[in-house]
N, C-alpha and C positions, 0 to 999 in steps of 0.2 A: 454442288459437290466441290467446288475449287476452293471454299470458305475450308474445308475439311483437308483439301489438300494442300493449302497453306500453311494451316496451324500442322500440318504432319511437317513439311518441309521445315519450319520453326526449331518444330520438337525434336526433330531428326536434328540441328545443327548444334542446338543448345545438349543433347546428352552426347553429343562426340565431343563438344568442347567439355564438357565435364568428365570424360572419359581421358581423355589427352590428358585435362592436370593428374587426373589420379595417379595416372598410368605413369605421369613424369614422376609422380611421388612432390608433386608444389600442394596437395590436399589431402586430408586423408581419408578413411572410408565414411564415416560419418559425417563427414563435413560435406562429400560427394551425395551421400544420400538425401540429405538435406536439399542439397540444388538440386536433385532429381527429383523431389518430389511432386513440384507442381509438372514437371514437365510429363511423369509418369501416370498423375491422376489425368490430365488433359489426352494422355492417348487411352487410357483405359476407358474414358466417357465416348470419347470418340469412336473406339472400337464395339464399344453397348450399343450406339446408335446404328454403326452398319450391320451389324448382328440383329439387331431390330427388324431392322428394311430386311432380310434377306430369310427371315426364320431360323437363324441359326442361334448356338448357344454363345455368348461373348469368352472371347479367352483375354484373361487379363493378362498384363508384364508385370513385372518386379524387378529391383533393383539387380540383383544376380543377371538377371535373363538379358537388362540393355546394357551391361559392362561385357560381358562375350564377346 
């Protein structure tokens, strides 16, 4: 599980720093969506697999939901 909680920690650092340029206005939304994207598919996979192990249904994120 700590493989898992790495790549979160990762994923966590890289969408805040993507968040920070937007937010300064140095990117713009597209350009933000772009760098979000591997980081957004890597938690989405992620979140399939503990929703897996647990019986549950996977709830995905989207670009909207990690700029909040």
């Amino acid at each position: 599980m700590s493989v898992i909680k790495d790549k979160a920690v990762r994923n966590r650092d890289g969408i805040e720093r993507i968040k920070r340029m937007y937010n300064l206005g140095q990117i713009d939304r597209e350009t933000a969506k772009q760098l979000a994207k591997p980081f957004i598919e890597s938690i989405n996979a992620d979140m399939k697999k503990i929703a897996k192990k647990y019986g549950k249904k996977p709830q995905s994120v989207d670009f909207i939901n990690l700029m909040r």
